[in-house]
C-alpha positions in Angstrom: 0.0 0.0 0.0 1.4 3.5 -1.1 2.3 5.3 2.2 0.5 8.4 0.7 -2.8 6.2 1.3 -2.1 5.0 5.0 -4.3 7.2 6.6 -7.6 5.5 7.1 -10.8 7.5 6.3 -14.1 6.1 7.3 -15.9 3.9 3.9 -19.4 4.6 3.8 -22.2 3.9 2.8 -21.5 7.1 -0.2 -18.2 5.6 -0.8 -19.7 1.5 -1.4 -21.9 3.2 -3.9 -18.8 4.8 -5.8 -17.1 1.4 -5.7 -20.6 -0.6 -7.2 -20.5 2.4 -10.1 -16.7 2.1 -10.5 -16.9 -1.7 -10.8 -20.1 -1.7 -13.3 -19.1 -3.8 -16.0 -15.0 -3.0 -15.6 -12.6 -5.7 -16.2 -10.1 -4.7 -14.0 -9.4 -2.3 -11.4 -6.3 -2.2 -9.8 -5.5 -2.1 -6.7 -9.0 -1.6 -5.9 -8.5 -1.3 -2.0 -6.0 2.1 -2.8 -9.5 3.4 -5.0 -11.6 2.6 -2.1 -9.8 4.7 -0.1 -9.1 7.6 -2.3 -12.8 7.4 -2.6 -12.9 7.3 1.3 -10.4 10.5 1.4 -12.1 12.3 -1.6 -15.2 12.2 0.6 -14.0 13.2 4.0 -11.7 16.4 2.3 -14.0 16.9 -0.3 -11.8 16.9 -3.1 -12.6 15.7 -5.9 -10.3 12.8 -7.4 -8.9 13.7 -11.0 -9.8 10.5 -13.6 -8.4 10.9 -16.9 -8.9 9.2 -20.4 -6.7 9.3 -23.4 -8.2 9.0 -26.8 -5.5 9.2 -29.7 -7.1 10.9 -32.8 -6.4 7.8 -35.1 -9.5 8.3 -36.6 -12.3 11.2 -37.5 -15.3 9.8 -36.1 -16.2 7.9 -32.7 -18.0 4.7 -32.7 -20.6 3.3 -29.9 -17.5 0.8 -28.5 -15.3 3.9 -27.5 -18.4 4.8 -25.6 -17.8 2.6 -23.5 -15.0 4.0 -21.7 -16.6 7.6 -22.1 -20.0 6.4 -20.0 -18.1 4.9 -16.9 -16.4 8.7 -17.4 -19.9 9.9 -16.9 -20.8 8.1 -13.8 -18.1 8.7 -12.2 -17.8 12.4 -13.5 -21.6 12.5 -11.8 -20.1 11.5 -8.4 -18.8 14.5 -8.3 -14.9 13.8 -9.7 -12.7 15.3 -12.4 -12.9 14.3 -15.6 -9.9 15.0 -18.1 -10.3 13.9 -21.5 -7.1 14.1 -22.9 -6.4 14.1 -26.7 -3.1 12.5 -27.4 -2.0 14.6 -30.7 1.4 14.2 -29.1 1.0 10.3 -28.7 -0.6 9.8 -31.8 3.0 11.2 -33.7 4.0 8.6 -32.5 1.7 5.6 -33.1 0.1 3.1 -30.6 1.7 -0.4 -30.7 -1.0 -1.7 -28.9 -2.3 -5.4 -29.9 -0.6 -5.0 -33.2 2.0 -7.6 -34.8 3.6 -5.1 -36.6 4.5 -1.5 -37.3 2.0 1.0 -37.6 2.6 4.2 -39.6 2.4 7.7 -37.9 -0.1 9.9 -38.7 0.9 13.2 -40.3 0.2 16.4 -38.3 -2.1 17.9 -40.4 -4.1 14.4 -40.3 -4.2 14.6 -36.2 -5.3 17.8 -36.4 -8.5 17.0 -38.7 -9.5 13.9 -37.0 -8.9 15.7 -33.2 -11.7 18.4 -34.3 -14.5 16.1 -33.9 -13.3 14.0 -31.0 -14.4 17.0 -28.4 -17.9 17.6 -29.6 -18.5 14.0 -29.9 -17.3 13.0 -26.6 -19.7 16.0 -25.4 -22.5 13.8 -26.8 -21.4 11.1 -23.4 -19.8 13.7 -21.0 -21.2 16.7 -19.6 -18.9 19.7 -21.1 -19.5 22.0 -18.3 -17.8 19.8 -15.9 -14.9 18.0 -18.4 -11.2 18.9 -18.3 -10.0 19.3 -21.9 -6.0 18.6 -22.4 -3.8 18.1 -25.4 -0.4 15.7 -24.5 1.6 18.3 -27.1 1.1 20.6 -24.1 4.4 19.0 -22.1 5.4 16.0 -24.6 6.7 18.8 -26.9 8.1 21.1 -24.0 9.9 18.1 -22.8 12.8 18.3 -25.4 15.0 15.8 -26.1 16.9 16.0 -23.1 13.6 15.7 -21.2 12.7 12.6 -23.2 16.0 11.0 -22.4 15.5 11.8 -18.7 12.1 9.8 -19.0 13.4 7.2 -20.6 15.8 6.3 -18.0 13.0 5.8 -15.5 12.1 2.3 -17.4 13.9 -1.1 -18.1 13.9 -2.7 -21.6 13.4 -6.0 -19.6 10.2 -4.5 -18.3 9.2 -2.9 -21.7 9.5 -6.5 -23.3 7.1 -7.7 -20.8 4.4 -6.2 -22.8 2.6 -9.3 -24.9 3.0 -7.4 -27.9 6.4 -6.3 -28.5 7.4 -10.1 -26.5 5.9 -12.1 -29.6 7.1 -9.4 -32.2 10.6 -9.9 -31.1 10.1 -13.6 -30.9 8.5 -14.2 -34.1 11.6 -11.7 -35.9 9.0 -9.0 -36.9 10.9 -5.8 -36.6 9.6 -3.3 -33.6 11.2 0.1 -34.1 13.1 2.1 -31.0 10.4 5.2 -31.2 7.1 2.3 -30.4 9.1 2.3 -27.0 8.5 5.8 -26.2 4.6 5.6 -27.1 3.8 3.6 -23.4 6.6 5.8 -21.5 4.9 8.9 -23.3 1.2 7.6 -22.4 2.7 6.8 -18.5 4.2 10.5 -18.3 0.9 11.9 -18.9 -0.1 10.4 -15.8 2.4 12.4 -14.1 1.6 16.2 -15.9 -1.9 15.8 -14.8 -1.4 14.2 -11.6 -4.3 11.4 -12.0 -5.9 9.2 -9.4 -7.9 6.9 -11.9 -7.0 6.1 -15.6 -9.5 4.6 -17.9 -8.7 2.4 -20.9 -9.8 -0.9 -22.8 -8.2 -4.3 -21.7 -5.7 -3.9 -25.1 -4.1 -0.6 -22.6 -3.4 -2.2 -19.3 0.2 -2.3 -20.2 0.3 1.2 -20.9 -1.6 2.3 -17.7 0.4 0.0 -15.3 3.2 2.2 -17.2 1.5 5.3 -15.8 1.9 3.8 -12.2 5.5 3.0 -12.0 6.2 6.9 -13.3 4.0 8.4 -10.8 6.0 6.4 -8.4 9.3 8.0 -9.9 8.1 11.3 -9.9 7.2 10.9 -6.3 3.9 11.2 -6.8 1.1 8.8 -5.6 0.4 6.4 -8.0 -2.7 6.1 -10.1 -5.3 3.2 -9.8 -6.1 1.8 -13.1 -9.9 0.5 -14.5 -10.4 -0.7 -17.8 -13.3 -2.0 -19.9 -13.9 -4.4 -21.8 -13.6 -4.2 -25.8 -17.3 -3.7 -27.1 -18.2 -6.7 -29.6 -19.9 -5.4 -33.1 -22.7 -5.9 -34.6 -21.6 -9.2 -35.6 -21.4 -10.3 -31.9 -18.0 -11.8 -32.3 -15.4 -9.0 -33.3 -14.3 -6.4 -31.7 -16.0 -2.9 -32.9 -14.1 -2.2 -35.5 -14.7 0.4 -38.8 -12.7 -1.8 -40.8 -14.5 -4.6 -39.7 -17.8 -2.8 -41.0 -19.4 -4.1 -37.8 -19.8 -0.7 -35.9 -22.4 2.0 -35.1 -20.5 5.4 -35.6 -21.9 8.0 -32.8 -22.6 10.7 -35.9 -24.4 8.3 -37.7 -28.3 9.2 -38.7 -31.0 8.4 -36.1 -32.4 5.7 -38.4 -29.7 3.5 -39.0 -28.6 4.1 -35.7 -32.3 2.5 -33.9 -31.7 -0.3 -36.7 -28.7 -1.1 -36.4 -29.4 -1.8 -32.5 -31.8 -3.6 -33.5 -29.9 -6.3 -35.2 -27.6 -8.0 -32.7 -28.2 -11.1 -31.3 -30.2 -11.4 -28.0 -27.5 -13.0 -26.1 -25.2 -9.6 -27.3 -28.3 -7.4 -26.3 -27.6 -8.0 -22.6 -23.6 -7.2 -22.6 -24.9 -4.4 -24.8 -27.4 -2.8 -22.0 -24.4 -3.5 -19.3 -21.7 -1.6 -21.2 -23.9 0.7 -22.9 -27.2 2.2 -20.8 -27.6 4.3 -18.0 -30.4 2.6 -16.4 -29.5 0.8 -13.3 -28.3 -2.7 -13.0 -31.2 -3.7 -11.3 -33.6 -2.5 -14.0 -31.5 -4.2 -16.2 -32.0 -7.2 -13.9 -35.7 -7.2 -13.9 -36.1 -6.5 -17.6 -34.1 -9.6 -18.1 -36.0 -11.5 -15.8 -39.1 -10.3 -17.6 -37.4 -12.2 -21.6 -36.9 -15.4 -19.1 -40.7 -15.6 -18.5 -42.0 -15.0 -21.7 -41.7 -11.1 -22.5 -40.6 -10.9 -26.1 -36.8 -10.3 -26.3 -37.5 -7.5 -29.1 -38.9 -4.9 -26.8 -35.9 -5.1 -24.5 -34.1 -4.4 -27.8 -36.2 -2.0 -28.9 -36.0 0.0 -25.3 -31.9 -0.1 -26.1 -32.5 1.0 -29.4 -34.5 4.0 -28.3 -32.0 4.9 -25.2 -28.5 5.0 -27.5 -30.2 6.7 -30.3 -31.9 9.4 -27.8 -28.7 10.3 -26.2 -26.8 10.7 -29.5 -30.0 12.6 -31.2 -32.9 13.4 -29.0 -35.9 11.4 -27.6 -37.7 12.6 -30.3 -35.7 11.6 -33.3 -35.7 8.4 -31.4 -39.6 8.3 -31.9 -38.9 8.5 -35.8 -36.3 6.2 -36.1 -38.8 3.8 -34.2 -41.7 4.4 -36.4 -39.5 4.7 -39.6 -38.4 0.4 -38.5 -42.0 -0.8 -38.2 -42.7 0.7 -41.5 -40.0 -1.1 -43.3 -40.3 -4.0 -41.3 -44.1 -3.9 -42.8 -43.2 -3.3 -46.0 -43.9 0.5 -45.5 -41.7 3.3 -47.1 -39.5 5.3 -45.1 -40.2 9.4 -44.5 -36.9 10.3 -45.1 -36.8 8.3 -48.6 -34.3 9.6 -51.3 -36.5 11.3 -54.5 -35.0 10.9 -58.0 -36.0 11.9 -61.5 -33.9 9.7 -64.4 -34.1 9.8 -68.0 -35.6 6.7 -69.9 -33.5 5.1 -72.3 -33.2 5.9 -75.9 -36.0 6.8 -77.9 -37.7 6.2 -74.3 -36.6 2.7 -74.0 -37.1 1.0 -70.4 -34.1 1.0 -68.2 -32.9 -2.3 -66.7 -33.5 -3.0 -63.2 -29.4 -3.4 -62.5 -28.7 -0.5 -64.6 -32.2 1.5 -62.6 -30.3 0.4 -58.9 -26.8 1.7 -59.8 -28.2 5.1 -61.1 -30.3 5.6 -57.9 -27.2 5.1 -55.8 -28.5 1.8 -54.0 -25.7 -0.3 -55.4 -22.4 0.3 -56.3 -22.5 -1.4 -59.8 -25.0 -3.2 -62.3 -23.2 -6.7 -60.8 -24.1 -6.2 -57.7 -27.6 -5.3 -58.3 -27.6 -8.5 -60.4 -26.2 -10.3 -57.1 -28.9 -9.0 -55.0 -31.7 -10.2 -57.2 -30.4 -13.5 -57.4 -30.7 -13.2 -53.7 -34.3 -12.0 -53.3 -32.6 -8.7 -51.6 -34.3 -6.7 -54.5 -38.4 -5.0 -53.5 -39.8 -2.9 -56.4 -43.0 -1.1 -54.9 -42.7 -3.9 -51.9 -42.7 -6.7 -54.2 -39.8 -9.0 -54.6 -38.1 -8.9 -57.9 -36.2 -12.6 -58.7 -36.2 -11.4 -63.0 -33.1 -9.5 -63.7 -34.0 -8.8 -67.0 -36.9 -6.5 -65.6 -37.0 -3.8 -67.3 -39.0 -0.4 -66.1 -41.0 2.0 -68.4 -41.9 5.4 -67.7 -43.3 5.9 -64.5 -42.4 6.7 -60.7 -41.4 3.2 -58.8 -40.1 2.6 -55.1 -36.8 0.4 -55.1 -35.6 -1.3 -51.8 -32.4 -2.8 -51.5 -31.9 -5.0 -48.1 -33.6 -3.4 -45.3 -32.6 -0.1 -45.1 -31.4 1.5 -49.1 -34.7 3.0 -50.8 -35.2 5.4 -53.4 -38.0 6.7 -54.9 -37.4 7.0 -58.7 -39.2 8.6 -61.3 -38.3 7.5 -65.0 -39.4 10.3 -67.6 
């Protein structure tokens, strides 16, 4: 136990509260007695403890699975704590090794910079603003130097470094690792120590990196930080992890509709890790609305409840109604509101246009083939009928076209 902890401060009943909230759903937290008693301390001095996250701009958008992290920010930023979301443009120069088997190319300035401007307002969407800590790593990775960086450096083993599971097999296996992936964790741990955190967040893939964090708090003389990370939020396919080159994610900008149905199509099993990692209401409602599926309630309004929470916080309750009403329609057969309009020529001498040819002109598939494809596998509706001919062809007229469950358009050929 860190000697900065050794004086005892009463744990109540406040304080066991905290620690459920803290544990909702976490994978690890370590060492969870020294966060029960911050916890205890933060109470009895009333100062608030300072809990940081690190997002690396890697990327323009955020999906739901970074969420996860950002929502146990929100609880415990509604206890009353600190929140610091830190944006690693620094970090990100540099490139995060972590669970990769080889090299991954640094991002230019100028690309950080683009993807970073997005991250705030849609972490805003999860945390309240009014009450988060904005920080940039530049802010003391580039005033550190290079003699600052060789200081830092000197405060970690390469025996310890090669501890981590990713750089052990890499070396192993003969892949190269380059000198500079070394600095990304030491780097990641120092930003510990400029903000002077008592909690770190992160997914399971950073524990390496946060346990960093500790030891150079401890070097700096500083009291170390506990460390709580989530799990790694599976995709819509239920057995990857959320992922946008997977294709199995729900970005948190995405439109109200495809965001309700695209809720709506994981598994029921996935549902319940889903409403664990993902909603605000309270384990035991969660409980008790599982408890209702086991005696009969049909699973689909549970999902549909889930649905109607993620898409409400990301849009508003109301879009939330649409996006509701917009799925029964098209799971009836009915036509969307927010339906794409087109006007397209006919053919020469006001010939009928193919059906492949028709889909690949209103935008619902990417070529003539593919349309083709899709007939062959009755994922072709014209006017809620399903087409199996793909030498249809369509005169003049206005026609709706549905492609899967979501893609229509509303063409008229003059």
């Amino acid at each position: 136990m860190n000697q900065a902890l050794a004086t005892q401060f009463p744990v109540s009943d406040r304080v066991r509260e905290a620690l459920a909230v803290s544990l909702r759903g976490c994978e690890e937290l370590i060492p969870q007695d020294d966060w029960v008693k911050k916890l205890a301390r933060s109470e009895a001095t009333g100062t608030p403890l300072r809990i940081k996250l690190g997002l690396d701009p890697t990327a323009p958008d955020i999906h739901v699975g970074h969420t996860v992290v950002l929502n146990k920010m929100r609880q415990l930023q509604d206890l009353g704590h600190t929140v610091i979301f830190l944006i690693g443009d620094f970090t990100t120069l540099i490139g995060d090794p972590s669970g990769r088997n080889s090299t991954r190319p640094p991002l230019t300035r100028e690309q950080i910079e683009n993807n970073a401007q997005t991250y705030y307002r849609q972490a805003s969407m999860v945390l309240d603003p009014a009450r988060t800590e904005i920080r940039y790593n530049s802010e003391w990775g580039d005033a550190l130097g290079s003699r600052g960086m060789i200081q830092l450096a000197a405060r970690y083993t390469v025996a310890r470094m090669m501890e981590r599971n990713d750089f052990h097999d890499r070396f192993k296996a003969g892949t190269p690792i380059s000198v500079h992936e070394f600095l990304y964790p030491l780097m990641q741990g120092y930003d510990s120590v400029a903000l002077k955190s008592d909690l770190e967040l992160g997914g399971t893939d950073q524990k390496f990196n946060l346990l960093v964090g500790r030891h150079l708090q401890a070097e700096y003389g500083q009291e170390p930080q506990c460390i709580l990370t989530m799990p790694l939020l599976e995709g819509l396919d239920g057995i990857e992890k959320m992922s946008k080159s997977k294709n199995n994610f729900i970005g948190i900008s995405e439109d109200a509709n495809t965001m309700f149905a695209k809720v709506l199509s994981i598994s029921d099993t996935l549902m319940w890790r889903w409403y664990t990692l993902l909603s605000f209401r309270s384990l035991a409602d969660i409980e008790a609305l599982k408890a209702e599926v086991q005696g009969g309630r049909n699973p689909k309004d549970a999902k549909v409840a889930l649905a109607r929470e993620i898409t409400a916080r990301f849009h508003s309750p109301a879009a939330a109604d649409r996006a509701e009403q917009d799925f029964i329609n098209r799971s009836h057969g009915g036509v969307p509101e927010d339906i794409t309009e087109l006007t397209l020529p006919l053919g020469l001498d006001g010939a009928a246009v193919g059906i492949g040819a028709l889909l690949k002109l209103a935008g619902l598939v990417a070529s003539s083939g593919e349309g083709n494809r899709l007939i062959d596998g009755a994922g072709v509706r014209v006017d809620g009928s399903p087409i199996s001919d793909k030498g249809l062809k369509l005169g003049a007229g206005t026609y709706v076209l549905q492609v899967g469950k979501r893609r229509f358009a509303r063409v008229t050929l003059a």
